[in-house]
C-alpha positions as CSV (number, residue, x, y, z in Angstrom):
1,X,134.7,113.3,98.6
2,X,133.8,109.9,100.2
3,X,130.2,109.0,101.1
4,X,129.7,109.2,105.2
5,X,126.1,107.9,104.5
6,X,125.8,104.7,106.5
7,X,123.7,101.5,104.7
8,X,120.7,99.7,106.9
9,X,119.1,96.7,106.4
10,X,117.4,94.5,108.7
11,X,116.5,91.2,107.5
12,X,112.8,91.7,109.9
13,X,111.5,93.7,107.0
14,X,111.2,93.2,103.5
15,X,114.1,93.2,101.0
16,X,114.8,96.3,99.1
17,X,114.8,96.7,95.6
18,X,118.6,97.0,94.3
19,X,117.7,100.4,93.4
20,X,117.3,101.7,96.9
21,X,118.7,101.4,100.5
22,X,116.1,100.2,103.5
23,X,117.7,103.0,105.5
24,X,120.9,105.4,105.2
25,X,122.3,107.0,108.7
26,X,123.0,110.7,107.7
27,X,124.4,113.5,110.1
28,X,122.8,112.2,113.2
29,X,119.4,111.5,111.7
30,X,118.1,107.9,109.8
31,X,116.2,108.7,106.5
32,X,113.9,105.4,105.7
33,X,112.5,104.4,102.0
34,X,109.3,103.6,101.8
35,X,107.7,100.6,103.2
36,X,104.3,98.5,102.0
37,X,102.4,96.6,104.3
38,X,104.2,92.9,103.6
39,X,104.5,90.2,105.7
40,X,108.9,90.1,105.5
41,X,108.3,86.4,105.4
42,X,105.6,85.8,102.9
43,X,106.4,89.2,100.9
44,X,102.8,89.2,100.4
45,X,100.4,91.3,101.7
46,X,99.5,90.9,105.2
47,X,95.4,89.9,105.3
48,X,92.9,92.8,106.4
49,X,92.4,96.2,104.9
50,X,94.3,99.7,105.0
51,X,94.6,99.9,108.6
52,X,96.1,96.0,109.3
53,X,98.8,97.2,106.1
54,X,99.2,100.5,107.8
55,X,100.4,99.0,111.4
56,X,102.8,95.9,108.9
57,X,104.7,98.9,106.8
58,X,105.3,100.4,110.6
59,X,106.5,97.5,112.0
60,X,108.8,97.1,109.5
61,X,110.3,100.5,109.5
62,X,111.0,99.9,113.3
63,X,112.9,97.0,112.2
64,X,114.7,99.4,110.1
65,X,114.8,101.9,112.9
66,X,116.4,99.4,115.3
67,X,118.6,97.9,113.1
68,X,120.0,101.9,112.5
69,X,120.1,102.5,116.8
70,X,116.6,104.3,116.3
71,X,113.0,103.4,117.5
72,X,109.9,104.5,117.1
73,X,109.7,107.2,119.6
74,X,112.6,108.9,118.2
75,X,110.4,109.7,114.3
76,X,110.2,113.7,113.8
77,X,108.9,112.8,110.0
78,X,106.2,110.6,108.5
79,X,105.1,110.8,105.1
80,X,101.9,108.7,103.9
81,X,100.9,107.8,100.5
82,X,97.5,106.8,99.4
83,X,96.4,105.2,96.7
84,X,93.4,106.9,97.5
85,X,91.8,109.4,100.1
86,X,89.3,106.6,100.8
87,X,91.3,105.1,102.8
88,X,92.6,108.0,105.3
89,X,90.6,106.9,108.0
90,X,91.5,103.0,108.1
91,X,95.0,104.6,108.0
92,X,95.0,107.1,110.8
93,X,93.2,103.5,112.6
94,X,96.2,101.4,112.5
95,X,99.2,104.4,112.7
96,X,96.9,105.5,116.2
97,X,97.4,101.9,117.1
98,X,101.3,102.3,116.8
99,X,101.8,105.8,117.3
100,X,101.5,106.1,121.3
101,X,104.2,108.9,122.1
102,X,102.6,111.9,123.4
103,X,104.9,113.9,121.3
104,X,103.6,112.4,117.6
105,X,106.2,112.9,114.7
106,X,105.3,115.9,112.1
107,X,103.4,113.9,109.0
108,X,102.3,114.2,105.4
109,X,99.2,112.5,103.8
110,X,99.4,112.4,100.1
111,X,96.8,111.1,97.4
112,X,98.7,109.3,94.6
113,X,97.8,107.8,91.7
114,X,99.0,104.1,92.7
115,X,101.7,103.0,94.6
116,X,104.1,99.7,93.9
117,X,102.4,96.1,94.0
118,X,98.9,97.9,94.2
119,X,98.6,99.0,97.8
120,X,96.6,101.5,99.2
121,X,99.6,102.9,101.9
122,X,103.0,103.2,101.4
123,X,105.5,104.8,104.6
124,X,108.5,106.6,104.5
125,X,109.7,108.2,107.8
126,X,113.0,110.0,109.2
127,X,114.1,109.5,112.5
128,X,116.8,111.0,115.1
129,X,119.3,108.5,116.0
């Protein structure tokens, strides 16, 4: 049976790996990997602590989001990963600063070991389309 996933990518945010889609359009719903707090330009970090990397990895999921006919305001799911707790509040700093919507998606805050390139926040998130 044929795939009726659909492929995202927005050149706004970082590259993906080859092993893994920026975004895949599902049943009505857009399901997007994780995201790092990288400059799409640079692909470095951008400068600042948890909370200025927090807002980046946002930003470029909306550019996923948009690129998929989604924004911001339409997220039911966020998951966080920390590279540790230490940073929760810096975090819950910069996703206030982004997350505006009176009705604030459902979300997940999970300590991890460590995360790719080193960071301290990594973002996935799923969005109605």
């Amino acid at each position: 049976m044929p795939s009726t996933n659909e492929v995202v990518l927005n050149q706004g945010a970082p590259a993906p790996s080859p092993l893994m889609s920026q975004g895949i359009i599902s049943n009505g719903m857009l399901y997007c990997s994780g995201s790092l707090g990288l400059d799409p330009k640079t692909g470095k970090f951008v400068e600042g602590d948890a909370s200025d990397r927090t807002v980046q990895a946002l930003r470029n999921l909306e550019q996923v989001l948009k690129a998929g006919g989604s924004d911001l305001s339409k997220v039911v799911k966020v998951t966080i990963f920390l590279s540790s707790m230490d940073h929760y509040a810096k975090v819950n700093e910069g996703y206030a600063k982004v997350f505006t919507y009176d009705a604030k998606p459902c979300r997940t805050c999970v300590g991890v070991a460590s995360l790719p390139l080193n960071a301290e926040v990594e973002i996935e998130l799923i969005a109605s389309l």
